[in-house]
N, C-alpha and C positions, 0 to 999 in steps of 0.2 A: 538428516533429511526432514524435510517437511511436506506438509500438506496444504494447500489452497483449497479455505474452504469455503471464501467466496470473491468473487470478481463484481468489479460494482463501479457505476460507470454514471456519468453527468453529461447533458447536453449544453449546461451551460455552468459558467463560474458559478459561485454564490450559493448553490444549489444542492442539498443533499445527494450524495450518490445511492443508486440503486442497483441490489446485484441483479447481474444476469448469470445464465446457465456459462456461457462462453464467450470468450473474445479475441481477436486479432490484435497482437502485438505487431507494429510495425517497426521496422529497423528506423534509431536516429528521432523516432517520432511519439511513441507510445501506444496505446490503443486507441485504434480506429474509433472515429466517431467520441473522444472522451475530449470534454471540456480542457480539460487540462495537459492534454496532449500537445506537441509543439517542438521547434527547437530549439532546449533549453535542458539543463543537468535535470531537472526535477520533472521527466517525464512520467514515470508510477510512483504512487505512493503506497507502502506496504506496511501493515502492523501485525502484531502478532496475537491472536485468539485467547489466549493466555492471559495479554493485556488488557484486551476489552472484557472478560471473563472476571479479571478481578476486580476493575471500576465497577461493573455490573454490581458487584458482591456487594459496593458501597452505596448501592441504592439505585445508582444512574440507568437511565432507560438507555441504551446504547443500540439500534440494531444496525445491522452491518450498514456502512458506507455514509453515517453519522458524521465519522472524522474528515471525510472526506478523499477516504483511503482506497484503493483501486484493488489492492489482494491484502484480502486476511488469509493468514499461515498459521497455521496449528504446527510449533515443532522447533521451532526458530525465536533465538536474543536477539533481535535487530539491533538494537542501541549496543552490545559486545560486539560488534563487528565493525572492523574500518573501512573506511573509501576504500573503492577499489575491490571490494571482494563482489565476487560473480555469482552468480544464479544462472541454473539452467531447469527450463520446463520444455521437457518435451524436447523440441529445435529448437525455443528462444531462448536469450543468452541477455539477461540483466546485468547492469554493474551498480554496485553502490557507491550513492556521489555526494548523497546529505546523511546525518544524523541527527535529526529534528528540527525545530524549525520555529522561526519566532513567529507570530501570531498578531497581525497588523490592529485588528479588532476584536474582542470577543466574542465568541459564536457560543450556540444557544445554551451547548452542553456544559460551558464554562458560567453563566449565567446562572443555571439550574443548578450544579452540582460545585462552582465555585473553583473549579480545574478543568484541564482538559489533558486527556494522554497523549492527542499527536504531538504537541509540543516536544518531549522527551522521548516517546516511547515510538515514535512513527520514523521511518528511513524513506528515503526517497534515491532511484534508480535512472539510469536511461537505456535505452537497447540496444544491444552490439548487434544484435539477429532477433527477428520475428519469428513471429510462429503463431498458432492458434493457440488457447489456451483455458481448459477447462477447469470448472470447478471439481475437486476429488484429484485434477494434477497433482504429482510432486513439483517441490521445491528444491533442488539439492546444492547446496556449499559447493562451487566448484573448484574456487581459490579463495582464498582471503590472504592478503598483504602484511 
């Protein structure tokens, strides 16, 4: 099981995301009102606290929604898990469709620290089912393939 320990959201591309307290997952689309939301396999982007905790350790200023990831989880090996394993928060009902992701440009944190974690360390979902969803939620493994 895991913990969401923060939700972090952008109005547009390009953009730092910033957490908020809570958000609306929409089935098929992602969360409401997020930049990166749409229909397409790569609706949330989720990393794990753990990750960002040890970049941090190597110096990097990391604060939440930097990667440009939508839920940090304290609890969870994203990159050990195949396509197709499930998450449920609350009602919502995530599936995983990516494990990391190639990187078109280098963003800032690759610049400054010379690496970046989403690359390997970040997974990417889309939603079978909505729901609201707060910071301090759990996360839990429903199925994995």
């Amino acid at each position: 099981m895991g913990e969401i320990v923060a939700i972090c959201m952008s109005e547009r591309k390009g953009t730092a995301k910033k957490p908020v307290n809570s958000a609306l997952l929409i089935e098929g689309h992602g969360f409401e009102n997020d930049a990166h939301a749409g229909n397409w396999h790569r609706q949330v982007s989720l990393i794990a606290l753990e990750r960002i905790e040890d970049f941090r350790s190597r110096g990097a200023i990391a604060p939440f929604g930097c990667f440009g990831e939508n839920l940090v989880v304290r609890g969870i090996d994203f990159p050990s898990l195949p396509a197709g394993t499930r998450f449920a928060c609350g009602s919502a009902l995530l599936e995983l469709t990516q494990v990391g992701k190639d990187c078109r440009t280098p963003c800032q944190i690759f610049h400054t620290m010379g690496e970046c974690i989403m690359p390997t360390q970040g997974v990417f979902a889309k939603v079978l089912r909505g729901g609201l969803v707060r910071a301090g939620d759990s996360l839990d493994v429903v199925t994995a393939s």
